[in-house]
N, C-alpha and C positions, 0 to 999 in steps of 0.2 A: 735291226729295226726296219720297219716296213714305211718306203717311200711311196706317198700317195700326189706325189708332184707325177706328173707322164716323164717316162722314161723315153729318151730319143732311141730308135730305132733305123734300121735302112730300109727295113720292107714297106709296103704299102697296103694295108686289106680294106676288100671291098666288104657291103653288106653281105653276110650268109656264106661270105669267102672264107680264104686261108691262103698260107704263105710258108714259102719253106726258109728253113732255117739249118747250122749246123749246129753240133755238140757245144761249138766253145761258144755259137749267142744264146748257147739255152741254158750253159752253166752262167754267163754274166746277167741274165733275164730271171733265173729262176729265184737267184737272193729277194728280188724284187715283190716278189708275187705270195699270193695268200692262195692255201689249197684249202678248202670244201668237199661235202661230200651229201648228195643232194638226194633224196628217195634212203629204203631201207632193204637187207637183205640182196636178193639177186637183181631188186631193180635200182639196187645204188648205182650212183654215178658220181664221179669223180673230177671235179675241175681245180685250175689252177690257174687263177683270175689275176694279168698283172696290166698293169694300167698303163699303155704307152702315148706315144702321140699322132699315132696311126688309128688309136682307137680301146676298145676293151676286149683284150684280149685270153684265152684259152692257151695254155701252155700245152695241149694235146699230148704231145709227143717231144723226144729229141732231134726232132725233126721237121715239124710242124708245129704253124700257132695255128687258132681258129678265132674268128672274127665273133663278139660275146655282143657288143653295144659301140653307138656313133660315141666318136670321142668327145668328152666334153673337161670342164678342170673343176676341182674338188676345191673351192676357197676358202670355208672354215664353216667351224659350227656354232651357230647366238644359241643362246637362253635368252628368254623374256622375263618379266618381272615374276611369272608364275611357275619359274623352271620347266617353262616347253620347250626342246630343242628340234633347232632345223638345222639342216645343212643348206649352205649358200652353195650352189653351182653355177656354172658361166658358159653359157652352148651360143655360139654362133653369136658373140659379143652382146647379148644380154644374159644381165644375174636373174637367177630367180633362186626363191625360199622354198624350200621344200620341207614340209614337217615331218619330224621322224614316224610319225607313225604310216604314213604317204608311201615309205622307203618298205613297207613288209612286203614279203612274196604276193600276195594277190592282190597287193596295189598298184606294185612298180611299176610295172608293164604301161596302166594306165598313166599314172604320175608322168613317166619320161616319153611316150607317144603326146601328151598333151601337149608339149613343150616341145617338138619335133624332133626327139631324142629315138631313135629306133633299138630295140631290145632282139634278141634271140629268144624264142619263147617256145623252141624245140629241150628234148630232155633235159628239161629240167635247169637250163641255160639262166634264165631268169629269176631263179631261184639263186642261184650261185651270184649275181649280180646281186641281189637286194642283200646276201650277207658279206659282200665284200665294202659296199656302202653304208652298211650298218657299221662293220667293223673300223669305218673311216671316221664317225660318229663317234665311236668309244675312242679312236687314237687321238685324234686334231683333238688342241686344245678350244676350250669355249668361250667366247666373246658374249656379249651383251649385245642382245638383239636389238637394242634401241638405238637407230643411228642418229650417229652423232656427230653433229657439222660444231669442228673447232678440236677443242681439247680433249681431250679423255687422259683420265687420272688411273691407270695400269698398271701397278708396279711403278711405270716409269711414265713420265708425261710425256707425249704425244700429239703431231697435230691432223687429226683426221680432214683430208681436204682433198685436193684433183689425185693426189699423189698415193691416198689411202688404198689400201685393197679389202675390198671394191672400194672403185672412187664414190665421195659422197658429195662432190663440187665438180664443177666444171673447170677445165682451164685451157687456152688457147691463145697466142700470139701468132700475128701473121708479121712479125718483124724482129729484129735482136731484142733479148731485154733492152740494150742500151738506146736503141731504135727507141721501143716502149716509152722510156723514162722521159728519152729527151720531147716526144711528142706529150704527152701527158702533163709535161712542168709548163709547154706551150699551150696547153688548152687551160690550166688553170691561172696561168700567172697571173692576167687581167683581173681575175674577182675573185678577192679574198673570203667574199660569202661562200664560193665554193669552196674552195680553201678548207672552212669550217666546217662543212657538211661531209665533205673526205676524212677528215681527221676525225668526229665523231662518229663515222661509221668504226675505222679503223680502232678506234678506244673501244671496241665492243671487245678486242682480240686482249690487249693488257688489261682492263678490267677482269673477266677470266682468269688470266694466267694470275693476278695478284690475289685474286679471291683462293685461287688452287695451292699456290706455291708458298704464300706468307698472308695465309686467313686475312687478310686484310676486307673487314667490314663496309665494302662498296655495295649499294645500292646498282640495281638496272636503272636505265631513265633514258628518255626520248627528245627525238628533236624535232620540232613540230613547224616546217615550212607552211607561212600562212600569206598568201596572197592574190593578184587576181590572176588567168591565165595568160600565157605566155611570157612568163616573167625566168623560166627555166626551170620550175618545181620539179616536173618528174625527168628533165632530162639531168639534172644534180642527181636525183636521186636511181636513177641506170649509171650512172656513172661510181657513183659510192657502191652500188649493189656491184659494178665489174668487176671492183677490187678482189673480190672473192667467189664470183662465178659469173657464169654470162647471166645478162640481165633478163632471159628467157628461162630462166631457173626460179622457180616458184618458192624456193627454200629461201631465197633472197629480193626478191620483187613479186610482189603482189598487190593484189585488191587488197583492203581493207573490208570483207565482206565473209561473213558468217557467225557459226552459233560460236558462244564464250569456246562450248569446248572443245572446239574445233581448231581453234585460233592458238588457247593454250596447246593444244596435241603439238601443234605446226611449232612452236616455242619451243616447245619439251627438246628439239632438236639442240638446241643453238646451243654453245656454250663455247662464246669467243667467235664468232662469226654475226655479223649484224645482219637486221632485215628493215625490210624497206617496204613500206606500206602504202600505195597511191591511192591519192581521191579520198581523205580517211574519214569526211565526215559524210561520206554517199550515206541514202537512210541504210540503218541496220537494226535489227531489231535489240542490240546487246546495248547495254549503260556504259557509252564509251568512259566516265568516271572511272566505275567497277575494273573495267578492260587495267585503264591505266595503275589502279593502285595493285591490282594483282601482277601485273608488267614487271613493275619495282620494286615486287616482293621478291620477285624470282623463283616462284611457285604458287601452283593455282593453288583452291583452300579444299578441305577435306573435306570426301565426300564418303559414302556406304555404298557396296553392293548390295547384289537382291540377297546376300544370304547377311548382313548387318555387318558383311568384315568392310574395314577400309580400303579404298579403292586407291591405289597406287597412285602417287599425285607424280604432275611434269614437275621437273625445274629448268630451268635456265641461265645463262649470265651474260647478258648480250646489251647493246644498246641497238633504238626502233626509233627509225626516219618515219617521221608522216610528211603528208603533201596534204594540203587540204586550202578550198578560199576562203573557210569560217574557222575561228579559232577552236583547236582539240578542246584544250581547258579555259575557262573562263574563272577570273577573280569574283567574279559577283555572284555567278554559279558554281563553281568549287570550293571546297576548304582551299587553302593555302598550302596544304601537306599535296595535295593533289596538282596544284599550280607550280611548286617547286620539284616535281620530278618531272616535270616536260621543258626545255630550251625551246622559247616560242621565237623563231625567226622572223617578225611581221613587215611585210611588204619590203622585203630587198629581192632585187634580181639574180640570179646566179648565170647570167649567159650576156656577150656581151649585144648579138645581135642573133639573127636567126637565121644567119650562117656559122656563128659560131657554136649554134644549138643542134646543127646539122654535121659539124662534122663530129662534134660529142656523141651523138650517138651514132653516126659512121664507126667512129673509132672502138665503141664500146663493144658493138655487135662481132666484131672481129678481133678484139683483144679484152682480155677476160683472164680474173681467176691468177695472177702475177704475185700482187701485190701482200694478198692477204697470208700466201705460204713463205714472202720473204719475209716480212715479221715476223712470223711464228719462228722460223729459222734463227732468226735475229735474236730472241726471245730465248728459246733453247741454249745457244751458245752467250747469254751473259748470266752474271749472279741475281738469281730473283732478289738479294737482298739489298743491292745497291740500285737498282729497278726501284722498290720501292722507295729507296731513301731519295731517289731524283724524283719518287711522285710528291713525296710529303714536301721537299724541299719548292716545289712549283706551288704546294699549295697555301705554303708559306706567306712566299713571296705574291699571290693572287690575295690572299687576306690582307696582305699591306695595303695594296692598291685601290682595295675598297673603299673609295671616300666617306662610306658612310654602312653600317652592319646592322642586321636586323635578325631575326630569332633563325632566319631559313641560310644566311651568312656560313654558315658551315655545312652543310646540306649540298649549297651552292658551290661552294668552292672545291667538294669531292669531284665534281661532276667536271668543271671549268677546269682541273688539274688533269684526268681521265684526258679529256682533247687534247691541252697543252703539253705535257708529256708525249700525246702521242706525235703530235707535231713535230716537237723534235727527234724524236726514234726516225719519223720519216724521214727529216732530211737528213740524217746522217747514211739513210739508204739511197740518198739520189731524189729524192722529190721534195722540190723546193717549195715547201711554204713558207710563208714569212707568220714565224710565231710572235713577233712583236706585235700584228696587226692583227691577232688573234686574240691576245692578251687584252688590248684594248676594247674588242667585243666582249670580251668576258665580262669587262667594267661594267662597261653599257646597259651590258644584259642584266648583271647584276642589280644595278641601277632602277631599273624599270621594274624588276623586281621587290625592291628594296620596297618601292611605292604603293607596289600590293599590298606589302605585306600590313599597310596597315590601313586596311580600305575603309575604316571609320572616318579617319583623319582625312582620308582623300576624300570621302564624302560630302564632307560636311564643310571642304572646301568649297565644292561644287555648289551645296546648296545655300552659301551665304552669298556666293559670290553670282548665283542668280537673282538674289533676295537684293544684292546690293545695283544690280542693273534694271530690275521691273519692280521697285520699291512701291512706284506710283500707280502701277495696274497690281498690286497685289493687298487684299485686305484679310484680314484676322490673324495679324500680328501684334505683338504687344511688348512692349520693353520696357524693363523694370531698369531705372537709373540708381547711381549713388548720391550720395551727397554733393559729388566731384564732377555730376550729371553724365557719369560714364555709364555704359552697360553694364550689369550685374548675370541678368535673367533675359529670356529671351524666350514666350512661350507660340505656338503657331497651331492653329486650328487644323484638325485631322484633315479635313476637306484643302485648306490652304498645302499644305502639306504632302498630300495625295497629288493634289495638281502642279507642285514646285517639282517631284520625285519625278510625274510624267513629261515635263518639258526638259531634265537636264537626262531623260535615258534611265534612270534608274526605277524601273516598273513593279518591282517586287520589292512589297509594301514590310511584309515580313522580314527578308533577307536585310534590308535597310536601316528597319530598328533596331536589329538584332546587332549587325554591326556598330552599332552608335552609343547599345546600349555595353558593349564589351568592352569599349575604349573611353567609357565614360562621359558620351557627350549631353546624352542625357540624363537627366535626373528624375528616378521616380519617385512620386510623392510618398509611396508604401511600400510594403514586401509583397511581392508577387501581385503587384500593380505595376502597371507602365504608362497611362497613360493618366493625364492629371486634370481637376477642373478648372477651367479660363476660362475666366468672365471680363469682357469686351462691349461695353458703352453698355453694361450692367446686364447681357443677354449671356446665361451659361451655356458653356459647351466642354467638349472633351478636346482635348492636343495635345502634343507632347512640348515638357519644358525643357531647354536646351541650357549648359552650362557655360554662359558667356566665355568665363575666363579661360574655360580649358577651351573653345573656339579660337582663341583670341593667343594662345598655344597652341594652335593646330595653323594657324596663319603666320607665326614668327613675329618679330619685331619691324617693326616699319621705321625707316632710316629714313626720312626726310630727305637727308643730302646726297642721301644716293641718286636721289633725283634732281640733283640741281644741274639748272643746263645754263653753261657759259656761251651767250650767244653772241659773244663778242670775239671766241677764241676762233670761230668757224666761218668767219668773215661774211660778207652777203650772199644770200642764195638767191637762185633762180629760179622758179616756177618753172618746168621744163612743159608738164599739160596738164591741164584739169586735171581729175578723175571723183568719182563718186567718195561720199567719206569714210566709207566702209572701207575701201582700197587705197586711201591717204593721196600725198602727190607724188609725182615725180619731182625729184631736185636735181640741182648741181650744183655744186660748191665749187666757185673759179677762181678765187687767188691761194691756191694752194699751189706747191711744186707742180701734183699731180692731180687736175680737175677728180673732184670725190663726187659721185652719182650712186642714188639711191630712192628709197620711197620715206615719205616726212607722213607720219600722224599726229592727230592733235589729242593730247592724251588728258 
């Protein structure tokens, strides 16, 4: 069999040189090499091209090599989706692709001068060169010319990264791993918001492997840091992009800036490797909605070529850090399906001061690219099946915790298990997160979630409990009582209405009703009518009628005693200073063990 690895040698040849040799290195060179035979008749010519590490050389004689081409190393051959094949080569430590057709006799020449590759282009010399390169084409096995940062499913699963050939990541440490770990557990310990932003990058690598190894139906989904600057947005997010290359790697940190199909191509990459997107809501001319629901599809949608075939779509499996000071998604402007695949971070820090922002990204710039191959490692040497059984078993135990579940509750808790999971794999490598303190964000998150999910009901919170503070500057309302003089009906003139939606924020008259009218807060008087006629000191007009008693369900039960205040138990208080009543007082309470200080409203 023909080795196209370079064979070591003792000689040295220069360009357009040669080199002598005996019988016994020309019998251990000759197994190596491939003989041609270039021209026809009396102007054939005869070479035998073997590939060392001196260079490409000409077995001339038993006695002589001759100098054929500058050395360079043969890496392998892709096919693309359209079965084109290139050979990857590596000259003077960068790769480059070379198409096979590039590689024919009256290309070559050109092809490898382009690339500072020098050829012999005496009889016939170059000629013999382009069929020993072809013939390396037809031997080396063919890889998939779509690179691919994380997984790849080959026969055998693999983790494509700094370590891959060619590398497709970066990686670099200027100190021991164990150096590494102990500095890095010191830069996070303080904030657990970083903490979560590490760990949901890191879920990008076990969401993949769980999708490859045990079809496990996960969603892609993002985490969305939303606050003002200097709070540590993009230095969390250089620091989650290190894990898996230096933060000067465009595969892993970037803008947030181009066409859809640009963004998806940059995606078609990833599978188990996260990216990191800064500044995400700079103007762009793409529907960051569209962006996100095709994200967590984990494939862009189907498109034609100019001849009507289908055009080969990306995929992905990865989880996407934003940075942004205006929220990705919004509940008033998104569906809900589109709000539950983002973890919206709103207004926490992640750095404690800005020196400790400083030496984060000191450290990042110079250590890179560790973390993300010892997971994979990790990952490899356990059972994907007990893998998953500690995923579902977190997400178990995340459903318990949810004081209260709504339709996105599972949705949710795939995503919060993805982090939690990974949190733990970390610290069993040496990086200490505290997943109990993650667990508890998860609630949270949940929580605030939970709240969207029914944004009739928060609404219409809002708008009573306007209704119930500027009662006496508000007219063209109308309240239909019972017998029992309680509230029944409750109708509000379009104008009244308009102007109650613009003082509590809610501007979009449309999205408003529409919500109100799906949770049933209104009642239409017909079918494919909404709004109904109210007559007010006998002058008709149009408004909509609101359903007291399901209002009156959207607010819960009112407990009197929950409000009762013993002010006998809390002994005399002090007026400590004025203050406006907006801002209540200051107090203190002094015959307690321990003087109690605080602010007192009058409620």
């Amino acid at each position: 069999m023909i080795e196209f690895t370079p064979i070591p040698v003792g000689f040295e040849l220069e360009r357009f040189g040669s080199a002598s040799i005996d019988l016994h290195e020309w019998m251990r060179l000759r197994k190596y090499a491939l003989e041609f035979v270039v021209g026809k008749g009396v102007n054939a010519t005869s070479f035998t091209v073997l590939h060392t590490e001196a260079g490409f050389a000409d077995l001339a004689s038993h006695t002589q090599v001759k100098w054929l081409a500058d050395h360079f190393e043969l890496l392998c051959v892709a096919a693309d989706e359209k079965h084109r094949h290139f050979l990857d080569i590596q000259y003077d430590g960068v790769i480059h692709r070379i198409p096979f057709e590039a590689l024919l006799p009256d290309k070559i020449c050109a092809t490898l001068f382009r690339i500072g590759v020098a050829v012999d282009r005496t009889f016939g010399a170059y000629e013999a060169m382009s069929m020993y390169l072809q013939a390396a084409v037809a031997a080396l096995p063919v890889e998939d010319a779509r690179q691919v940062l994380g997984w790849k499913d080959s026969n055998t699963l693999h983790w494509c990264g700094a370590a891959h050939s060619p590398p497709v990541l970066r990686a670099h440490l200027e100190m021991s791993p164990e150096d590494y770990l102990a500095e890095l557990n010191r830069l996070i310990l303080p904030m657990p918001s970083l903490q979560f932003v590490l760990c949901a990058a890191a879920a990008s690598t076990l969401l993949a492997y769980l999708r490859i190894t045990e079809k496990l139906p996960a969603d892609c989904f993002g985490v969305s840091l939303v606050g003002t600057s200097s709070t540590g947005k993009t230095t969390a997010l250089k620091l989650a992009a290190s894990l898996y290359s230096s933060p000067d790697d465009e595969n892993v940190f970037t803008a947030f800036y181009g066409t859809a199909n640009a963004l998806h191509s940059m995606l078609g990459k990833h599978h188990g490797v996260p990216i990191a997107y800064d500044e995400s809501t700079i103007h762009n001319a793409i529907s960051i909605s569209n962006f996100i629901y095709a994200f967590t599809q984990g494939q862009e949608k189907l498109r034609l070529d100019s001849n009507a075939q289908l055009k080969y779509r990306n995929s992905w499996a990865c989880t996407a850090l934003f940075s942004s000071e205006t929220y990705l998604v919004n509940a008033e402007r998104d569906n809900l399906g589109i709000v539950a695949r983002v973890i919206t971070l709103d207004g926490l820090t992640y750095t404690v001061d800005g020196t400790h922002s400083e030496q984060i990204k000191a450290f990042t710039g110079k250590n890179y690219g560790y973390i993300g191959s010892l997971l994979a490692e990790h990952l490899l040497a356990s059972d994907s099946a007990e893998i998953l059984q500690q995923f579902q078993d977190v997400r178990e135990e995340l459903l318990e915790l949810f004081p209260e579940t709504c339709s996105l509750s599972e949705r949710l808790a795939m995503n919060y298990a993805m982090i939690i999971t990974t949190s733990v794999m970390l610290s069993t490598l040496g990086i200490q997160t505290n997943t109990e303190i993650l667990k508890q964000m998860c609630v949270l998150l949940h929580g605030e979630i939970t709240e969207e999910a029914h944004p009739g009901k928060n609404l219409v919170c809002r708008i009573f409990n306007y209704i119930s503070c500027s009662y006496k500057m508000l007219e063209g309302i109308k309240w239909t009582l019972d017998r029992e003089k309680k509230p029944i009906k409750v109708e509000i003139l379009e104008s009244t209405f308009e102007q109650i939606l613009e003082q509590i924020g809610a501007t979009d008259k449309k999205t408003a009703v529409r919500v109100l009218l799906d949770e049933g807060y209104l009642v239409t008087p017909e079918k494919n009518r909404i709004k109904a006629k109210i007559s007010i000191d006998g002058v008709v007009s149009y408004g909509y009628r609101f359903c007291y008693p399901k209002i009156d369900e959207a607010f819960g039960p009112v407990n009197d005693a929950v409000y009762t205040y013993k002010r006998q138990s809390l002994g005399p208080m002090q007026i400590m200073e004025e203050r406006e009543a907006a801002y209540g007082r200051d107090y203190q309470i002094t015959d307690q063990p321990k003087p109690i200080e605080g602010k007192l409203f009058l409620l």
